[in-house]
Backbone atoms as SQL, in Angstrom:
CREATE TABLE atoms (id INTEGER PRIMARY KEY, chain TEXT, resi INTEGER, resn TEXT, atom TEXT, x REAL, y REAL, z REAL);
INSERT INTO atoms VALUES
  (1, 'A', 1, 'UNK', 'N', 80.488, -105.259, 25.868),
  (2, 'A', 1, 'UNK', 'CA', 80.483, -105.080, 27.300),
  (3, 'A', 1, 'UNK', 'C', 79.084, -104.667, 27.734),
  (4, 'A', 2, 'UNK', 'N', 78.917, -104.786, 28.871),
  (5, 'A', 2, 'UNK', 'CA', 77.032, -104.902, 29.339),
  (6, 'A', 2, 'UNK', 'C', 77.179, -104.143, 30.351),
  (7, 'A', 3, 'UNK', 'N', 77.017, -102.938, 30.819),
  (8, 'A', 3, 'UNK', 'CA', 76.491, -102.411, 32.136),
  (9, 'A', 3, 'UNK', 'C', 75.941, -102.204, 32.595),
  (10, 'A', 4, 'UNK', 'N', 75.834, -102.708, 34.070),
  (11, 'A', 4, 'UNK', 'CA', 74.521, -102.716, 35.342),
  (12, 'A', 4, 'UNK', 'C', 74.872, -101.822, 35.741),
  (13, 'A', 5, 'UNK', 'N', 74.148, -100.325, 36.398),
  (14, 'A', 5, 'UNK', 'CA', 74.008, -99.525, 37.644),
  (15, 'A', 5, 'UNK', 'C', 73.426, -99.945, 38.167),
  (16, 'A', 6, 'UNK', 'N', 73.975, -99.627, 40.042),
  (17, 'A', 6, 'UNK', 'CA', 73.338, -99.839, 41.085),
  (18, 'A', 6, 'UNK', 'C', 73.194, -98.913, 42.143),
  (19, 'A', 7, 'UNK', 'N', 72.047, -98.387, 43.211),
  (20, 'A', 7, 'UNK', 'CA', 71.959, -97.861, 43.871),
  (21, 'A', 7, 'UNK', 'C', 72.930, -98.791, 45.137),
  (22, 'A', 8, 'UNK', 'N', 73.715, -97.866, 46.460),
  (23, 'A', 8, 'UNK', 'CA', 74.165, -98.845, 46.880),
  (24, 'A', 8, 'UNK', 'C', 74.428, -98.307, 48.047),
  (25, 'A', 9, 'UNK', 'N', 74.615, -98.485, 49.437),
  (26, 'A', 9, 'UNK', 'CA', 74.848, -98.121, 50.983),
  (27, 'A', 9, 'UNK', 'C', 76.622, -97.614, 50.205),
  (28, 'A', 10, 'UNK', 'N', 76.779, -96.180, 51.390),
  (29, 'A', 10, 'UNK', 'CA', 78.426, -96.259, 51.395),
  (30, 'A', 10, 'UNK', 'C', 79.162, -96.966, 51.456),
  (31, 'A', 11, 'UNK', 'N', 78.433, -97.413, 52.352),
  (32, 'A', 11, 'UNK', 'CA', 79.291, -98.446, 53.507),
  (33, 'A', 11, 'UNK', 'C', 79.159, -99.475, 52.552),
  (34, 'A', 12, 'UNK', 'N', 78.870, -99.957, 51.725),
  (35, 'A', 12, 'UNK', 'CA', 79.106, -101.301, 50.959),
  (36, 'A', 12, 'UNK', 'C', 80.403, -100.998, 49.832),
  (37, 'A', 13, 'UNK', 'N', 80.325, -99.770, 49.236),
  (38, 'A', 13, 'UNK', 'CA', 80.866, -99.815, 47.997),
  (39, 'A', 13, 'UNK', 'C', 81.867, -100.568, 48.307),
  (40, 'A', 14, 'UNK', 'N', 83.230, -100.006, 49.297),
  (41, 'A', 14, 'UNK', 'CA', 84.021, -101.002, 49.503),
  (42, 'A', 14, 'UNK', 'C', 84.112, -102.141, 49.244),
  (43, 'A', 15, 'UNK', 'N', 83.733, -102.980, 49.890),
  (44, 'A', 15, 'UNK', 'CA', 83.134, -104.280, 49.845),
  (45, 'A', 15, 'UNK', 'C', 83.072, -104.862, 48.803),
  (46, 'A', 16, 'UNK', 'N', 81.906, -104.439, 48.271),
  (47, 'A', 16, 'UNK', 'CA', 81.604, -104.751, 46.604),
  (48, 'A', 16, 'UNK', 'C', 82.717, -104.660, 45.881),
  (49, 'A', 17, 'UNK', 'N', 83.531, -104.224, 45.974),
  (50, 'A', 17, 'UNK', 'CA', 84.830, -103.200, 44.758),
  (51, 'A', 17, 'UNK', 'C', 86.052, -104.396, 44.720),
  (52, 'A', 18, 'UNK', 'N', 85.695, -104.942, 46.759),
  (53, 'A', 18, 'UNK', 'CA', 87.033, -106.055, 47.251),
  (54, 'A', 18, 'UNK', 'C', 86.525, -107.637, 46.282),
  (55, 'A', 19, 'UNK', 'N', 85.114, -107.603, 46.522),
  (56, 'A', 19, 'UNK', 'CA', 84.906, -108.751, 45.811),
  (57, 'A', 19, 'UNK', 'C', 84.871, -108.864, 44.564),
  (58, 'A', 20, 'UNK', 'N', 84.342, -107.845, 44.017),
  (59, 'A', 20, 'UNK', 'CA', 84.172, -107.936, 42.566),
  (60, 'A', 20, 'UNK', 'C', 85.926, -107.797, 42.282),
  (61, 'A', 21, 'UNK', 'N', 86.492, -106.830, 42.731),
  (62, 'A', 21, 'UNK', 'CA', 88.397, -107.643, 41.822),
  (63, 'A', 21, 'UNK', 'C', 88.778, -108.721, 42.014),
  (64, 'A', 22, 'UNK', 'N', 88.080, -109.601, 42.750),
  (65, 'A', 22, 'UNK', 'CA', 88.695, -110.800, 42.649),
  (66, 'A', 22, 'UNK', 'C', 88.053, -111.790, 41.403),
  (67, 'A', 23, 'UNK', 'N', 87.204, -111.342, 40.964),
  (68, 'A', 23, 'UNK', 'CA', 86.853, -111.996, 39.641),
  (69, 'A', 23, 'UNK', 'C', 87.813, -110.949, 38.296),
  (70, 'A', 24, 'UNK', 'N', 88.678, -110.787, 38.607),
  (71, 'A', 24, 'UNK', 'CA', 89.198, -110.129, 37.644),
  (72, 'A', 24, 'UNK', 'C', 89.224, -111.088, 35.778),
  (73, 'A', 25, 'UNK', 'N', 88.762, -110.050, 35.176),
  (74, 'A', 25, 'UNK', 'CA', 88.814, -110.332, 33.726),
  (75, 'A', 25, 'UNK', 'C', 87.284, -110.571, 33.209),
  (76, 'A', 26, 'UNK', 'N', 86.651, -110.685, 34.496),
  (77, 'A', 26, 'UNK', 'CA', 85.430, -110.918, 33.967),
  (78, 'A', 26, 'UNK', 'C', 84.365, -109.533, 34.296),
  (79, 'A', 27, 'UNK', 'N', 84.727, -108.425, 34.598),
  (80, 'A', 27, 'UNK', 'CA', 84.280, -107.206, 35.297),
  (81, 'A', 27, 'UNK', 'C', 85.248, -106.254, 36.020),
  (82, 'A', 28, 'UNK', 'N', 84.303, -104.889, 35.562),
  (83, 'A', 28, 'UNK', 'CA', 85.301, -103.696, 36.056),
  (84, 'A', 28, 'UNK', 'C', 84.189, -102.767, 36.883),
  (85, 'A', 29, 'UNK', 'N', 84.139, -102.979, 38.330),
  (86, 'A', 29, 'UNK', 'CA', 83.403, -101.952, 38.771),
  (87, 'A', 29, 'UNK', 'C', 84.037, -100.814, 39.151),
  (88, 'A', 30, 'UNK', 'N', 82.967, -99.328, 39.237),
  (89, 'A', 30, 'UNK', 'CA', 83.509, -97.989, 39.330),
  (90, 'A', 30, 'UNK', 'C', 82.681, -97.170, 39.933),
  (91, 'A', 31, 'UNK', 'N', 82.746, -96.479, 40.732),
  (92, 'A', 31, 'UNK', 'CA', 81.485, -95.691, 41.664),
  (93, 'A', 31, 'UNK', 'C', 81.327, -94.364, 40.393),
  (94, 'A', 32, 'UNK', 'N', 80.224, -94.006, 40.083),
  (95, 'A', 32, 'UNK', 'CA', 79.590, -93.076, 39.729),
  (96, 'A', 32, 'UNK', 'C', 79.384, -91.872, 39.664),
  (97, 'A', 33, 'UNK', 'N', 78.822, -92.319, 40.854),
  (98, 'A', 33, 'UNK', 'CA', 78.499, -90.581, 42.004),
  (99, 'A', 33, 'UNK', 'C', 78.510, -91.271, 43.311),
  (100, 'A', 34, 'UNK', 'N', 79.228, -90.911, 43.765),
  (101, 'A', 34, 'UNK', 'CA', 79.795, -90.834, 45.615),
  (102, 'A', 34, 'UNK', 'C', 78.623, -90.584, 46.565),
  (103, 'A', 35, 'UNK', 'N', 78.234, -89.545, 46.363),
  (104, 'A', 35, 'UNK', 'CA', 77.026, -88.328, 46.983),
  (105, 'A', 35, 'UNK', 'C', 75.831, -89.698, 46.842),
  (106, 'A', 36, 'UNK', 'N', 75.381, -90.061, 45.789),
  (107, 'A', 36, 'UNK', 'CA', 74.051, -90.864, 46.260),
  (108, 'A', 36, 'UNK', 'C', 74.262, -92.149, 46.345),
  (109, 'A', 37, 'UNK', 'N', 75.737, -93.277, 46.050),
  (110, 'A', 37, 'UNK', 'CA', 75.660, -94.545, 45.942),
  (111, 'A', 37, 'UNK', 'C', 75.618, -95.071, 44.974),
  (112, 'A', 38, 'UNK', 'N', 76.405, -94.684, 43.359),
  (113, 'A', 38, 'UNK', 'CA', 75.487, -95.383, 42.263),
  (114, 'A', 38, 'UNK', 'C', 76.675, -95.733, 42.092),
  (115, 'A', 39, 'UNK', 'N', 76.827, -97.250, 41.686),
  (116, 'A', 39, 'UNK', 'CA', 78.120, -97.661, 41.030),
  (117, 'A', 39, 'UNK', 'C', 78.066, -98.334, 39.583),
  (118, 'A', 40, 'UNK', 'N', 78.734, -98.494, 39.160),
  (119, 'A', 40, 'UNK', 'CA', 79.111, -99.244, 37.407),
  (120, 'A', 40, 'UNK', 'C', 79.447, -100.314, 37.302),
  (121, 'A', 41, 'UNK', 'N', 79.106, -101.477, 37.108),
  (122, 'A', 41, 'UNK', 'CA', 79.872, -102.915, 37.189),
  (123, 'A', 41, 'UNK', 'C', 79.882, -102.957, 35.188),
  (124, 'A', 42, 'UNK', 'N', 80.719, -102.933, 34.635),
  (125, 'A', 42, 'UNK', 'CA', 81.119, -103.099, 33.294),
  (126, 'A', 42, 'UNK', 'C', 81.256, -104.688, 32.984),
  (127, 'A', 43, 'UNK', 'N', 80.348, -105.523, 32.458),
  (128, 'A', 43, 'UNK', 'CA', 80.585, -106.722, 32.662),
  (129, 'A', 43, 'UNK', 'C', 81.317, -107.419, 31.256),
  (130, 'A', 44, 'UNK', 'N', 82.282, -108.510, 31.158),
  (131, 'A', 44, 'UNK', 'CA', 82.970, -108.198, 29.854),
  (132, 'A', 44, 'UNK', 'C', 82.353, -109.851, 29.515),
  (133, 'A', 45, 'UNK', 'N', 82.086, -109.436, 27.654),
  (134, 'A', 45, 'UNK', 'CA', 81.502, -110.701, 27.238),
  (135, 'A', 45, 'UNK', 'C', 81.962, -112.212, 27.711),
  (136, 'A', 46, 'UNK', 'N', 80.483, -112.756, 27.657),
  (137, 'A', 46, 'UNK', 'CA', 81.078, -114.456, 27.909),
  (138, 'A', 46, 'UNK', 'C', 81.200, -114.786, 29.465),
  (139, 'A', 47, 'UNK', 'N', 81.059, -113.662, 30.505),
  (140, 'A', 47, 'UNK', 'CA', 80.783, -113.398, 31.664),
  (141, 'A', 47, 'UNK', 'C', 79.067, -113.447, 32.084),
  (142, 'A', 48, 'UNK', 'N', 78.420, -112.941, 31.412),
  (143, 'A', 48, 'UNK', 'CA', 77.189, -112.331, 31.684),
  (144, 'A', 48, 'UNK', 'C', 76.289, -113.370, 32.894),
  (145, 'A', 49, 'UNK', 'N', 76.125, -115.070, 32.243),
  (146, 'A', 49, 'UNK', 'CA', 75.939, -115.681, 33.401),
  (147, 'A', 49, 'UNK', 'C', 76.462, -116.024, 34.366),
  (148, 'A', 50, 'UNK', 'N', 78.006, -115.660, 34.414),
  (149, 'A', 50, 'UNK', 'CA', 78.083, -115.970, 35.700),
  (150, 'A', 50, 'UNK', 'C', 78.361, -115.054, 36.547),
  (151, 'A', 51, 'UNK', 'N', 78.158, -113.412, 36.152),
  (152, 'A', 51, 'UNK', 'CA', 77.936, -112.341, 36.940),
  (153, 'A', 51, 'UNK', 'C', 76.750, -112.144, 37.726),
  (154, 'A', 52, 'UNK', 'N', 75.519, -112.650, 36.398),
  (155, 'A', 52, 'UNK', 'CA', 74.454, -112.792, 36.963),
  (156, 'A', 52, 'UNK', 'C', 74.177, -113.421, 38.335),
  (157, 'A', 53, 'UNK', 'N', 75.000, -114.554, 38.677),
  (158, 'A', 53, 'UNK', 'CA', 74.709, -115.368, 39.646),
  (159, 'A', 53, 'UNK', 'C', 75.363, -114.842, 40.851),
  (160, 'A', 54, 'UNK', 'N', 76.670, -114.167, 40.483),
  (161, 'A', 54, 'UNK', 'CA', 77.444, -113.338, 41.500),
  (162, 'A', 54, 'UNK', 'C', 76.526, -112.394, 42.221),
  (163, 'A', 55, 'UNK', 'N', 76.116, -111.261, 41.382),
  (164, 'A', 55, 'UNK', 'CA', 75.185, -110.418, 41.613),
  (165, 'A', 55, 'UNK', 'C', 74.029, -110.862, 42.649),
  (166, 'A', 56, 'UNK', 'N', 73.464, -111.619, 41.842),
  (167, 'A', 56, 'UNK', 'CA', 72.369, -112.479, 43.014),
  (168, 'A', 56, 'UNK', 'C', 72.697, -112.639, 44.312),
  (169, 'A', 57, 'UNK', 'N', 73.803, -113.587, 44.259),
  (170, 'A', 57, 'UNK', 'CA', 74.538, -113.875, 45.573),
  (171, 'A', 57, 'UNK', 'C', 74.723, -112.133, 46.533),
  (172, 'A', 58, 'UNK', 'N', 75.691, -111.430, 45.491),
  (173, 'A', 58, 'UNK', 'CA', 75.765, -110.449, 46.235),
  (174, 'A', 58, 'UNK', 'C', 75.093, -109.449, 47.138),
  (175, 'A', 59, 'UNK', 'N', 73.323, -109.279, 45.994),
  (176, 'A', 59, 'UNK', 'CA', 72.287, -108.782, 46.328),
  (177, 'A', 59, 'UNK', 'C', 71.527, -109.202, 47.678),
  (178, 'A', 60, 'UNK', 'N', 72.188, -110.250, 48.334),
  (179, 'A', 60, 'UNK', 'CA', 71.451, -111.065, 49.244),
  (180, 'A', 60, 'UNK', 'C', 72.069, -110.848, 50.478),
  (181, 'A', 61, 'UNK', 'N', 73.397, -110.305, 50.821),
  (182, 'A', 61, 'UNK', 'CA', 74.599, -109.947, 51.449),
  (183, 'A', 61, 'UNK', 'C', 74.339, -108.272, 51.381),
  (184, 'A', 62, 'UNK', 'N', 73.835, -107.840, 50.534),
  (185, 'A', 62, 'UNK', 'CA', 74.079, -105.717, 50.734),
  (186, 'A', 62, 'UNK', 'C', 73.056, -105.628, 49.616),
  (187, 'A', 63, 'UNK', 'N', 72.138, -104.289, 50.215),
  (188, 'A', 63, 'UNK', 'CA', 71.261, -103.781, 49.334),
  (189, 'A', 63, 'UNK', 'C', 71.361, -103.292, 47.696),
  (190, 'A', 64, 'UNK', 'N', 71.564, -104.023, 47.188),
  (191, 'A', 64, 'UNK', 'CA', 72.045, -103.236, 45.551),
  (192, 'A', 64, 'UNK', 'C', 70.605, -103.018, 44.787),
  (193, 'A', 65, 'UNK', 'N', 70.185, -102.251, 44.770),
  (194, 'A', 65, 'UNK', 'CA', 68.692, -101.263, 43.829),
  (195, 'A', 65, 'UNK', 'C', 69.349, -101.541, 42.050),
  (196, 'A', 66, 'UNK', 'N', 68.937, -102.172, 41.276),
  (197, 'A', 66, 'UNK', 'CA', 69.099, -101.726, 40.003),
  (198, 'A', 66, 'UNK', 'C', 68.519, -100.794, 40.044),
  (199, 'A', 67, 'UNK', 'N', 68.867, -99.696, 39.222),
  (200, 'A', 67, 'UNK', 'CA', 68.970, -98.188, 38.581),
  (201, 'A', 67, 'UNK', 'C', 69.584, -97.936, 37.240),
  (202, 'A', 68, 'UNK', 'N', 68.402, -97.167, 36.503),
  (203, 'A', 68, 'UNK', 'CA', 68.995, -96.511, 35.368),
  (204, 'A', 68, 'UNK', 'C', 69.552, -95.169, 35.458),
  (205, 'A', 69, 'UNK', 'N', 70.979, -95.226, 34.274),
  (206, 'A', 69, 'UNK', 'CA', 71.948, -94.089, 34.282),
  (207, 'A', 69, 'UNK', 'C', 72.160, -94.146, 33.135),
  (208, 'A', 70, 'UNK', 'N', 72.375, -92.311, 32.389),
  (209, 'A', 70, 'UNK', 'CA', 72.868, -92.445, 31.488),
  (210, 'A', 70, 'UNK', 'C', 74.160, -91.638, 31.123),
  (211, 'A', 71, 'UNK', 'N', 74.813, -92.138, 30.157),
  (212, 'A', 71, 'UNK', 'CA', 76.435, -91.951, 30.011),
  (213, 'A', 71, 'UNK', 'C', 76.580, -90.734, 29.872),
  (214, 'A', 72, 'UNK', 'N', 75.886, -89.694, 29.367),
  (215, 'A', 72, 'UNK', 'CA', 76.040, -88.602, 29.384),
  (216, 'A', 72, 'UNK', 'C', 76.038, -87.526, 30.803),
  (217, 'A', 73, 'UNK', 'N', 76.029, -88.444, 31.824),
  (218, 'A', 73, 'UNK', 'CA', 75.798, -87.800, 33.356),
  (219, 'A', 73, 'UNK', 'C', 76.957, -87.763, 34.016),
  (220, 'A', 74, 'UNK', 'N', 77.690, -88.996, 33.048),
  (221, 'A', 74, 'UNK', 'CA', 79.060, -89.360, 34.430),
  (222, 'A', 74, 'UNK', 'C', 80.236, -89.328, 33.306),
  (223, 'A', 75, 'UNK', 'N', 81.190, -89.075, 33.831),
  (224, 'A', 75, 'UNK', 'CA', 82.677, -88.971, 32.930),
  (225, 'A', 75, 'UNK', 'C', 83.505, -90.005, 33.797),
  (226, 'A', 76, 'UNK', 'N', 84.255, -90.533, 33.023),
  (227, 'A', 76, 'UNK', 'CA', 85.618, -91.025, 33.306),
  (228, 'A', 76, 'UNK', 'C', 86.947, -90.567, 33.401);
């Protein structure tokens, strides 16, 4: 599994969360931290290019910042 963080408007997470379940099986996104915008898209093998292209698309529609995070910051 491959994970992207992203910096991201409030007001988008929604959004992002509605579209990304509709690719179900191929990704699991999860907000982070609330307080600054950072969310988790968990991308599951054999997906990778065509998340990539999602992403793109998406990035073009709502501000998404790649950002580094590390696992030891956030719990599940």
């Amino acid at each position: 599994m491959i994970e992207r963080f992203f910096k991201v408007n409030h007001r988008d997470i929604v959004y992002l969360k509605f579209i990304l379940e509709a690719y179900e099986g191929m990704n699991v996104m999860s907000t982070v931290d609330n307080k600054v915008g950072i969310i988790r898209i968990a991308i599951m093998p054999g997906f990778q290019d065509d998340m990539d292209g999602l992403l793109a698309e998406l990035g073009r529609q709502v501000n998404m910042e790649p950002v580094e995070w590390h696992h030891e910051t956030y719990a599940f």
